[in-house]
N, C-alpha and C positions, 0 to 999 in steps of 0.2 A: 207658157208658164204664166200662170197667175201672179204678179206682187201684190204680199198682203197690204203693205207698208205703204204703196203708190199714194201718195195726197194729190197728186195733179190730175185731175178731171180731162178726159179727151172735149178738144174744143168742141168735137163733130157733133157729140154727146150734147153738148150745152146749146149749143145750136140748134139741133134738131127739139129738145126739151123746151126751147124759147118760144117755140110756135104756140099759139093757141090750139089749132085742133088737130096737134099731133095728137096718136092712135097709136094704140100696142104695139101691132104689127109692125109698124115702120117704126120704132124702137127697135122690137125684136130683129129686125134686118139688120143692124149695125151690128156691124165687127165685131167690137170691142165692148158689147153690151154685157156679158156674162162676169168679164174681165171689171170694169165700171161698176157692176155690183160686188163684188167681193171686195173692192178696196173699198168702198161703202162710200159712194160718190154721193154728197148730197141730196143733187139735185135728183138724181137718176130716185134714190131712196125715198123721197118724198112723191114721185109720181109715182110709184109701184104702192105705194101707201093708199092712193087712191081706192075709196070704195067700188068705183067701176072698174079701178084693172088690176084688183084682190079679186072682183068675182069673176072677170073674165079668164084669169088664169087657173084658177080652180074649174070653170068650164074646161080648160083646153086639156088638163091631165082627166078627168075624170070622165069625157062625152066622146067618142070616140068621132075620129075624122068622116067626113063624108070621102064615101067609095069613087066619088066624082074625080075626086083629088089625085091627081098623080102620085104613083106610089111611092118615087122615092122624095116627095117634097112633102106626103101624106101628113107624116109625123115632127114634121119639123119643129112647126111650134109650140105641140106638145112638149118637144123634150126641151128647147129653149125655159120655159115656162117651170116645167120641175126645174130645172138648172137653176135658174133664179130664187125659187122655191126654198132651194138646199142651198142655197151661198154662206150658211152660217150668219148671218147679217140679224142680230138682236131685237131689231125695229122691224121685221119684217114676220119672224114669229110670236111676238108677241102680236103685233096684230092680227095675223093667223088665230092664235090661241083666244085671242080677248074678246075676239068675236062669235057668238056663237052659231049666228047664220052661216060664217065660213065654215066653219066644225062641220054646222047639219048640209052645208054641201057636199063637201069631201065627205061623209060618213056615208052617202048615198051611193056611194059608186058599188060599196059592199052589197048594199040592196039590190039586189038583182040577180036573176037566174046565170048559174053556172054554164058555160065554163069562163072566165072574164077576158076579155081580151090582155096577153102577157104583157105587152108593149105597156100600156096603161096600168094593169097594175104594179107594175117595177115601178112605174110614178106616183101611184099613191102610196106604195109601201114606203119610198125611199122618204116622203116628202111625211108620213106619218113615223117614220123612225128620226130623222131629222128632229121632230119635236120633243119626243122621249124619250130617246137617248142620245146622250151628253156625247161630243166629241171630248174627251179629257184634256187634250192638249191646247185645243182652239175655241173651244167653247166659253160663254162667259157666263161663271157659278149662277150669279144670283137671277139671268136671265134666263137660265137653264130653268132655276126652283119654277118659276114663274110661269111658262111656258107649258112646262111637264105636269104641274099640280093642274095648272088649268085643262088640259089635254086627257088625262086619269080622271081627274074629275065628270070629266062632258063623257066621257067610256063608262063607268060606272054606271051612270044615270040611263044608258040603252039596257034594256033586256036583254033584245036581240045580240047584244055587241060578240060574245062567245058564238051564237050559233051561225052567225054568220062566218065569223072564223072559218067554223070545223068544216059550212058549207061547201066553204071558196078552199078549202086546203089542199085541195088537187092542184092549184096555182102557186108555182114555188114563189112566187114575191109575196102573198100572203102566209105561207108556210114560213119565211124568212122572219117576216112582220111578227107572227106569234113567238116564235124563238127568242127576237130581242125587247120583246115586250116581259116574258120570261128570266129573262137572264143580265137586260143591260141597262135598265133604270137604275141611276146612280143615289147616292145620298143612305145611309144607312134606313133610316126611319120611313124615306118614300119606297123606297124598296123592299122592307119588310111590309107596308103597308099595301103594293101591290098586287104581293105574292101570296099574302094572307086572303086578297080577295079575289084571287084566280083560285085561291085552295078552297075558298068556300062556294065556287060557281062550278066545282068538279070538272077542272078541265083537263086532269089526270085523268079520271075514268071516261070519260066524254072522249078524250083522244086515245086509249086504249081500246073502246069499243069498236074505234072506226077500221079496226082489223081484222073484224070479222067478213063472213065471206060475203053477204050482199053489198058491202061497197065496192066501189071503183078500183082498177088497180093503180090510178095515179094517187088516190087519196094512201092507198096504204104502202107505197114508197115514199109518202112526204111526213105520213106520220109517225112511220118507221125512224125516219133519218130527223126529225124533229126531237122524239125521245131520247134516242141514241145521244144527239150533239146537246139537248139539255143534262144529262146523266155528268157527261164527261167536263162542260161548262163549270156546272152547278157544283162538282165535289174537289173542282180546281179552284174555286173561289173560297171554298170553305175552307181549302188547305192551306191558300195564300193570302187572304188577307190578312190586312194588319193592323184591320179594327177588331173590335172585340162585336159580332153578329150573332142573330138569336139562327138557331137550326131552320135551313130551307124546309118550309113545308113541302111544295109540292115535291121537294126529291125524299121527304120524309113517307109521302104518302106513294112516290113509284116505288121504293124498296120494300113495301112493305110488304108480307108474305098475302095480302089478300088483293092487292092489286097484280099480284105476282098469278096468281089463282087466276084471276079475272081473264090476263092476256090471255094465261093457256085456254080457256071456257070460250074465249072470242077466236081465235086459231084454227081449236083442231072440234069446235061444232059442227051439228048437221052433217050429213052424208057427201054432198057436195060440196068440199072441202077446196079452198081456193090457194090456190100454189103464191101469189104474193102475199098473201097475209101470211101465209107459213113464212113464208122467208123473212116478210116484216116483222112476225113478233120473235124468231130465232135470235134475230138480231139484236133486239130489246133484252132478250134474256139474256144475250153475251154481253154487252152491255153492263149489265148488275152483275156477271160474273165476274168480271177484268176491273175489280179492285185495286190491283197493283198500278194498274196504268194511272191513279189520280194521288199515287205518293202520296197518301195522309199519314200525317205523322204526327203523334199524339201529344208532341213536346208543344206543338203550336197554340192548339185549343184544347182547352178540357172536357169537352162536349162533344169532341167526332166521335161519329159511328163506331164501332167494334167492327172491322171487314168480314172476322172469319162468322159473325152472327148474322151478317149479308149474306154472305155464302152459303151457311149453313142453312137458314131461313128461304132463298130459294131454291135449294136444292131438295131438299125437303116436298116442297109444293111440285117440282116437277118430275120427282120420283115416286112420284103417286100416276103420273101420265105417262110412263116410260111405256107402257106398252101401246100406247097410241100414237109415239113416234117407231115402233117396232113397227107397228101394222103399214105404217104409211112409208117404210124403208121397202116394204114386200105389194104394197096398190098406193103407189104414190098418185097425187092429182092430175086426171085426165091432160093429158098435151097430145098434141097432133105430132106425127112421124116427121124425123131429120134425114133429111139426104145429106150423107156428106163425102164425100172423095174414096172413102172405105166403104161406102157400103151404105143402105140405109138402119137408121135405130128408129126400131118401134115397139114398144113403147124406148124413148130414150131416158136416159138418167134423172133429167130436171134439176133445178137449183135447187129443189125443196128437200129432198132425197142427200145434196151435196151437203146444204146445212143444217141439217140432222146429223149427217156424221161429222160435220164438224163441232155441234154440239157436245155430243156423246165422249169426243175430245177434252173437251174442258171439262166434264163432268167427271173423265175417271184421271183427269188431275187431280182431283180434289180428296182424291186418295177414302171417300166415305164411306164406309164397308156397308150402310144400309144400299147406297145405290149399287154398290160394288154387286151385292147378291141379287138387287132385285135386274142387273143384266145380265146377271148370267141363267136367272131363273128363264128370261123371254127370251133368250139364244138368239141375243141380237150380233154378235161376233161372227155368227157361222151366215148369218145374213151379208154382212161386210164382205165375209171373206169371199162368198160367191158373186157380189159386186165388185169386187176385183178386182176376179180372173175376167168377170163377163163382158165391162167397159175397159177392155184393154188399152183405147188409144186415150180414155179419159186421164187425163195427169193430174188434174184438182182431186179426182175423186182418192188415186193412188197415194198422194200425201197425204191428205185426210185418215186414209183406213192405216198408212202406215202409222203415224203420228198416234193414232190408238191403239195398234196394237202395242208399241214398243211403249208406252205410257201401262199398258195392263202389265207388260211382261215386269216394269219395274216397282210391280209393287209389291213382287213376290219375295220377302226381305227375311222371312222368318224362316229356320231351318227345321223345324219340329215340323211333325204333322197330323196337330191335333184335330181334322176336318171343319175348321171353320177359321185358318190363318189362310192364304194365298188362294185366296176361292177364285179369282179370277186367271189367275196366272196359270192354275190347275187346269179351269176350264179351258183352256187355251191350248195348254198341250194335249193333253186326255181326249176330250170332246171335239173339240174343233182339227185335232188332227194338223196344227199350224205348222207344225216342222215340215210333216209328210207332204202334204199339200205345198208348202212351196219350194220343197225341193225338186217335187213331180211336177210342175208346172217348167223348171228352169230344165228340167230334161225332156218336157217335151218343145220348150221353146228350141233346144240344141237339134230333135230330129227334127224339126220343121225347117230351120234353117238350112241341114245339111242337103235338104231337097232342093230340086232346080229352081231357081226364080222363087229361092225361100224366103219370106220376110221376117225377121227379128221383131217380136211382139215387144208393142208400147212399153207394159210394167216391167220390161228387166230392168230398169235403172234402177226404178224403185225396191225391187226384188234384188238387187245387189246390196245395197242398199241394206234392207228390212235382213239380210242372212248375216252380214259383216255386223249387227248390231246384235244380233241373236248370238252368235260365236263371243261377241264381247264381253254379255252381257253372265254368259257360262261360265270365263274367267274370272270373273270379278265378285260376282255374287254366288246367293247360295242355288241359286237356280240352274245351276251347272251338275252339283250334284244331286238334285231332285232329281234331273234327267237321267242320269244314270245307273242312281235308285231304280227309279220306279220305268224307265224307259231306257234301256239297257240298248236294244236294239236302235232303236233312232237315236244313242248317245254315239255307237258306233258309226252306223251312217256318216251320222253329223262329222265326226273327226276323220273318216274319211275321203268326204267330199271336204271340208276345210283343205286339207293336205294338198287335195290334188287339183281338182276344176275351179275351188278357191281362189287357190292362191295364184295360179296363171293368170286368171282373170283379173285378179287383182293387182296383176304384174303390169301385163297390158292397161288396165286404167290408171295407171301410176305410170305411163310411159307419156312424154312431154312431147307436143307433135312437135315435128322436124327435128326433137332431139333436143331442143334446148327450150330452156323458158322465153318467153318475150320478153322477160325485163333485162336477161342475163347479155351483155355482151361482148361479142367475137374477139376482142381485142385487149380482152382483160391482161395477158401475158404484157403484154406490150406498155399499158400504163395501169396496171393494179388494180384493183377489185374497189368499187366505189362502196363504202358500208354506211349503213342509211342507219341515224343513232334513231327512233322512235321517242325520244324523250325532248330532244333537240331540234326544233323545226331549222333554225338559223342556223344551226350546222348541217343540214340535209340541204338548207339552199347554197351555202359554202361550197360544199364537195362536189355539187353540179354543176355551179360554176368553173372550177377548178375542174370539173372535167371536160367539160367545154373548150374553155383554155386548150386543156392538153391536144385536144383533137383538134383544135385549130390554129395551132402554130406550127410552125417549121421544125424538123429535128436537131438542127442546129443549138435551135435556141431551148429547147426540150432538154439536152443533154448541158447547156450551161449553166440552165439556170433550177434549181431544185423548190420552190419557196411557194407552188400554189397550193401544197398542200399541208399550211404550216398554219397559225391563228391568226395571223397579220391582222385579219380582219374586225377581228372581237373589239368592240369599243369597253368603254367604263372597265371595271374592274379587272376585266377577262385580260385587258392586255399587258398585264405583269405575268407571262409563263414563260414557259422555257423557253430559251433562242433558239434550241435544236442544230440544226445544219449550219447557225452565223458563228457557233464558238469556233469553227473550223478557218474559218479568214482570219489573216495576218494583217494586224492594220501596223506594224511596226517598220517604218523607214528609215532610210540611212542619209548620212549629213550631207552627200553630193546632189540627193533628191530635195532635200531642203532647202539647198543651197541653190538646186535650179529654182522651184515653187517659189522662193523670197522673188530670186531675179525677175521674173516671170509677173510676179506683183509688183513690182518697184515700175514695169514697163507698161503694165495695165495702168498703173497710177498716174504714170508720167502720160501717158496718153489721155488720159480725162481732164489733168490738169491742163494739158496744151488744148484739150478741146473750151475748158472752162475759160484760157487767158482769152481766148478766140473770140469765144460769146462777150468777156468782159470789155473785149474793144468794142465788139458791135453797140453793147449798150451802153458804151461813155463815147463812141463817136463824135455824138452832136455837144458832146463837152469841152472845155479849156482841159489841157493838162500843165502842168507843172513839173519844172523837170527833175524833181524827188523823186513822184509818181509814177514817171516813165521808167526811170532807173530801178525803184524798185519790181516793178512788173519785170523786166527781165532779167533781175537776180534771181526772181522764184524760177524764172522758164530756162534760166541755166542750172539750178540747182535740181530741180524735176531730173534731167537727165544727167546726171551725176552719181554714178554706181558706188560709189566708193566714200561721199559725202558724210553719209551719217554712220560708216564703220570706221573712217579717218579720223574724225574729231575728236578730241581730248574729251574726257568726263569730266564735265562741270564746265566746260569754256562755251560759253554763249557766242552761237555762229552769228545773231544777227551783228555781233558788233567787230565783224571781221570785214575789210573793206572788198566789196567784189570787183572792182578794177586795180586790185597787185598782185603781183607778178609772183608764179611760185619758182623763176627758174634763175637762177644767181645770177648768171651774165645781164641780167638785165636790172638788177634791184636794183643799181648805181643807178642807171637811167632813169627807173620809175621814181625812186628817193628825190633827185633833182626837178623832178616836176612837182613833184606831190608839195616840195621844200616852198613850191613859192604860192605866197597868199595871197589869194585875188581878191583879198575883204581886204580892205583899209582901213585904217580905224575911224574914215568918215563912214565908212560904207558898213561899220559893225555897230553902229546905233543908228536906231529906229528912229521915224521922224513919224510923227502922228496924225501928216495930212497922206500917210499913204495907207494908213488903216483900210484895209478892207478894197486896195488896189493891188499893184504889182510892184515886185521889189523893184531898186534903180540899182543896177550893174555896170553903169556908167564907168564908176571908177577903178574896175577889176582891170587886172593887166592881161588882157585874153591873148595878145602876141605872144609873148613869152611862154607864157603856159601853154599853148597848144603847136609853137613852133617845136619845141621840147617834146612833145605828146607824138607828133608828125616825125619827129626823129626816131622815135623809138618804132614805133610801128612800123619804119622803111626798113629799119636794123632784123627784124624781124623776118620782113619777107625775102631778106636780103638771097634765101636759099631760091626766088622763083628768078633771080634778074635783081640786077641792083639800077637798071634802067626804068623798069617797071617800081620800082619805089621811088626814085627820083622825081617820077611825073607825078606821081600821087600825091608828093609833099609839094610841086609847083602848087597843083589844082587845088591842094588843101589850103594855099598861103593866097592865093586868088579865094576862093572863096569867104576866107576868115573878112578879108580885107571887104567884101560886099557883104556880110552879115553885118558886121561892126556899125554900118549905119542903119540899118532897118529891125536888127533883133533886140536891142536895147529897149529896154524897159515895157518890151510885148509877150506877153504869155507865149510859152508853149503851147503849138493846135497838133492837132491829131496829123500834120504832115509832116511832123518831125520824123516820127515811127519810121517811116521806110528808112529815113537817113540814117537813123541810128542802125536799126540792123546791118546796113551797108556795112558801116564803120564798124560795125563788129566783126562780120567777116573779115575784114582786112586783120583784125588784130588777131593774136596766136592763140593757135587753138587750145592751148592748155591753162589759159588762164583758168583758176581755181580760188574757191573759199579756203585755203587753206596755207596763202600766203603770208609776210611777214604782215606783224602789226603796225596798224599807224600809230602816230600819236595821240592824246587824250583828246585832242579835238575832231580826232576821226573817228572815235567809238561811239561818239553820239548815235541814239537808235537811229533807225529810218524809220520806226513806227511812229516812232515821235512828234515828228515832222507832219504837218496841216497843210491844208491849202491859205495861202495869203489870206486870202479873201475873208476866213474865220479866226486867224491868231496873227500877231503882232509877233510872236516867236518863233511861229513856222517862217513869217518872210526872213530872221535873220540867223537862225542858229539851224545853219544849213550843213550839213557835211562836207569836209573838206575836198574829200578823192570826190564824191559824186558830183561837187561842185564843177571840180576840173572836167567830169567827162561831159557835164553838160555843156561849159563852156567851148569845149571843143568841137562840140557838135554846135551847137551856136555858130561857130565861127567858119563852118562847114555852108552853113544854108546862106 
């Protein structure tokens, strides 16, 4: 892939470019040299600008290799060379163009005896359309103008420059070359400018003439298919633009009824009549007849053509020559005998014979009653019909003759019969005998078959075919009862062969092999008919998938679940429809399911929070704590798993100001009351002293024996159900331990080793302690939100909670 965009120069490129007597060739060797010119690499574009390697590459497209050369390296730097040529690159056709020496090199190549070599002229075609005609999309306008004028300009001034053309026109890259010289020079004004002066060098009748029979047969399939693809070009531009253009001369001058003349005088000349110009100018005339095919539509420009004075105007001209396509349907042009698998044909059918009668097709389209008479005057019908039966295994020829007869049969419309309405459609039955003859043919295809090693002749398809449109044709129009007017007997026939060998036949070819369609299938019972909406592509791809789905999941899940073939899918507006099969689910539950779902959440909850307290150790580890801090942490991590917590509490009573070390069970509020009763603040130890801002409170003077010998009772009282021996030791080891904190925990922070001991000591205590016990005093409603670390308030170190005080103090008195 080429980048247009690429600005970074390959180094290899600038290196090699750096040499003094680098040389084309070794240019041309590198990679990425093609590649280097279309991103329009500077340096690379300045040495191709050179006048010695502009002319050397114009040698290498235009002089053909020596035969010395290896074949497949022959053409190498030829094609390299156009490659470079055609890179769109602005600086490199205008130097092309501005030079005229270059022009009269490349113009040279046309100089010379036919036939040219192809290889090279696809290089000078490509590298002479390259200059004038515009890429639209990649091209750059004003270096296009520039280019093209200069390039038309340097053509006009050759004589020669046409008859070289029509010389070399056996060479499709020159045939190409003329086409978009024709058709694709852009710009309104250059355009009519260059068309006006091909119209005046006659290169309409010049390329017309070359259809006659002393030319080549390669020139008169190139001029053929030149005319043809400028016709259909030419009256698509006319129809589609969407500037306002004057009328194409030269397609003013192919439709015209005297060039029309011309083709057929070049055609069907002279005795020795040549089978590709017949077929070349057939072509040309269908061509001008297929009108429809260029949708002109009159709302666009006020100035198109009239089609049906196209029409009428050639047809006209070639119904004056109708019997010199008769003759040539009965001595068509000499061809040497076919062997083929059946048999040999001698003489055999030819293309020229096939496109006649496909002429003769479009012709009695056209519904014209002058042509209409003068084919039935030359009994060119009964010529077809014996072409036939004759070229049995021909199947081009068989749609052709059917296609006109059922085109003649419909244009018998009138019921009167005043001898000059339905001339043709008369001729058909009357004359030609069309019923009889193909009903006699399909009976004696029937005994031929019925014999041993009998073969079924080619046209019955067609001839099924041509009888089913004939019966049709009997019902619907008047041409039903002409027939049995005036042909009484073959009306009878006719409806008794319909009835009988008809309709089996017709039964049989309406029978589906193996019995079913290929689209239809086997398993429809099973998951229902897929119906394909035609209006709906995204519902067609819906249903396939959905039917996919069905066939590949399990029945299980088939029979549970109903929903692939509902709109689920539809985005934007579509997905407001009906719910269908979901109004049938019951989303209504009962209060024991509620009541599980709440529990069930309160336990998912309580588990993220224990996972949260978990992480919040990890990331205060390496911190002091305080022992507010601690206590609050495991108020929340007992309240987490507390089912009953926030359905127990009064409405309106604020739980944080409830103390989470009392007691909710009576025998013990005495006990807890007597501890809670005694104040470890002193009123030295309840005002602040201002050298300890921003240190740690002094606890010096709290009475921590009393309060936690107290504290140590109640927790024995407690466990007293496991052993009253086992509390006993527990309050020795408590009243030992209190006694060695007392000298080391004073006036030192809490560190993260307290935590395991508290949990300890929490175990020890009853399991029921709850938020929901009595209230303390006004001094123990203080929040614990409240409450700061020392170190940033002067209030946090003294307006400390009373109960939390005591359990800190106890656990203090523990370490």
């Amino acid at each position: 892939m080429f980048w247009k965009h690429n600005a970074n120069s390959s180094p290899q490129i600038e290196a090699l470019l750096a040499k003094e007597d680098v040389t084309l060739q070794e240019v041309m060797d590198s990679e990425d040299i093609i590649n280097e010119c279309r991103v329009k690499t500077k340096v690379l574009i300045d040495f191709l600008q050179k006048t010695e390697v502009m002319d050397e590459l114009l040698t290498l497209i235009t002089k053909e290799p020596s035969i010395d050369i290896e074949e497949r390296t022959r053409f190498k730097y030829p094609n390299i060379a156009c490659e470079l040529l055609t890179c769109d690159v602005p600086a490199l056709n205008e130097r092309l163009a501005g030079d005229e020496v270059f022009l009269d090199k490349l113009y040279t190549f046309l100089d010379c005896d036919p036939p040219l070599n192809p290889l090279l002229a696809s290089y000078f075609s490509k590298v002479m359309v390259a200059l004038i005609a515009r890429r639209k999309t990649e091209q750059n306008w004003l270096s296009y103008q520039f280019t093209c004028l200069q390039v038309l300009d340097f053509l006009k001034a050759k004589d020669t420059f046409i008859s070289l053309l029509l010389k070399h026109l056996g060479t499709s890259a020159v045939m190409d070359l003329t086409l978009k010289l024709m058709t694709e020079v852009e710009g309104a004004e250059m355009r009519q400018n260059i068309l006006n002066w091909l119209d005046s060098q006659r290169i309409i009748q010049l390329l017309v003439s070359l259809l006659s029979p002393g030319i080549d047969k390669d020139r008169h399939q190139n001029v053929a298919q030149l005319l043809c693809d400028f016709i259909r070009i030419a009256r698509d531009d006319q129809t589609n633009s969407t500037e306002r253009a004057d009328p194409d001369p030269l397609l003013n001058t192919l439709e015209s009824p005297e060039i029309v003349s011309l083709l057929l005088d070049c055609m069907l000349q002279g005795d020795d009549k040549s089978e590709s110009g017949i077929v070349g100018g057939i072509q040309v005339l269908l061509a001008l007849l297929d009108v429809s095919s260029s949708s002109s539509s009159q709302h666009l420009n006020d100035d198109l053509r009239d089609n049906d004075a196209i029409i009428y105007n050639t047809i006209q001209v070639i119904k004056d020559r109708l019997k010199d396509f008769h003759q040539l349907l009965i001595e068509p042009p000499k061809s040497n005998p076919v062997v083929t698998t059946v048999g040999t044909l001698n003489p055999p059918l030819g293309n020229a014979r096939l496109q006649i009668t496909k002429l003769i097709a479009a012709l009695i389209s056209s519904n014209n009653e002058d042509l209409l008479n003068k084919i039935v005057s030359t009994g060119t019908f009964s010529v077809l019909l014996d072409l036939f039966f004759k070229y049995h295994w021909n199947n081009f020829l068989h749609t052709q003759v059917e296609n006109c007869l059922i085109s003649a049969l419909k244009t018998h419309t009138f019921e009167e019969d005043d001898g000059k309405s339905n001339v043709l459609s008369k001729h058909l039955l009357v004359d030609c005998k069309l019923i009889e003859k193909v009903l006699g043919a399909w009976k004696e295809n029937d005994e031929q078959q019925s014999q041993e090693n009998g073969v079924r002749k080619g046209y019955m398809g067609h001839l099924i075919s041509l009888v089913n449109k004939i019966v049709e044709l009997c019902s619907t129009t008047a041409l039903g009862q002409y027939i049995k007017d005036h042909l009484p007997d073959v009306a009878k026939y006719l409806d008794e062969f319909k009835e009988t060998t008809l309709s089996e036949t017709n039964k049989i070819q309406e029978t589906l092999l193996g019995g079913v369609h290929p689209s239809t299938s086997t398993d429809t019972e099973q998951y229902g008919d897929v119906m394909f909406s035609q209006s709906n592509a995204l519902q067609q791809q819906q249903q396939l998938f959905s039917q996919y789905q069905m066939q590949n999941l399990a029945s299980q899940y088939i029979d549970g679940y109903s929903g692939f073939n509902d709109d689920a899918f539809n985005d934007g507006d579509d997905t407001l429809q009906t719910i269908d099969h979901r109004t049938e689910m019951n989303f209504d539950l009962s209060e024991g399911e509620l009541a599980h779902q709440q529990e069930m959440f309160k336990q998912v909850c309580a588990q993220n929070i224990n996972t949260l307290d978990d992480a919040d150790d990890q990331i205060f580890e390496e911190r002091e704590h305080t022992f507010q801090t601690v206590i609050e942490k495991q108020d929340r991590h007992e309240a987490a798993y507390s089912s009953d917590s926030d359905d127990d509490s009064p409405v309106g009573e604020d739980t944080m100001d409830i103390d989470p070390w009392s007691s909710p069970r009576p025998a013990e509020a005495a006990s807890a009351a007597a501890v809670l009763a005694v104040d470890p603040w002193s009123s030295a130890a309840a005002t602040c002293d201002d050298d300890t801002v921003g240190g740690w409170a002094d606890f010096g003077g709290a009475p921590f024996d009393a309060g936690f010998a107290s504290f140590a009772g109640v927790a024995g009282e407690r466990d007293g159900e496991k052993g009253g021996d086992e509390a006993r030791e527990a309050g020795v080891a408590e009243s030992g331990e209190v006694e060695k904190a007392k000298a080391n925990s004073i006036d030192r922070p809490l560190t993260s080793d307290v935590k395991p001991i508290i949990v300890e000591t929490k175990m020890k205590s009853a399991a029921g302690d709850q938020a929901d016990g009595a209230a303390v005093g006004a001094d123990q409603k203080t929040a614990t939100t409240g409450v700061t670390e020392p170190s940033k308030s002067v209030e946090g170190d003294c307006n400390v909670q009373t109960g939390s005080v005591v359990k800190g103090n106890a656990e203090n008195e523990k370490v």
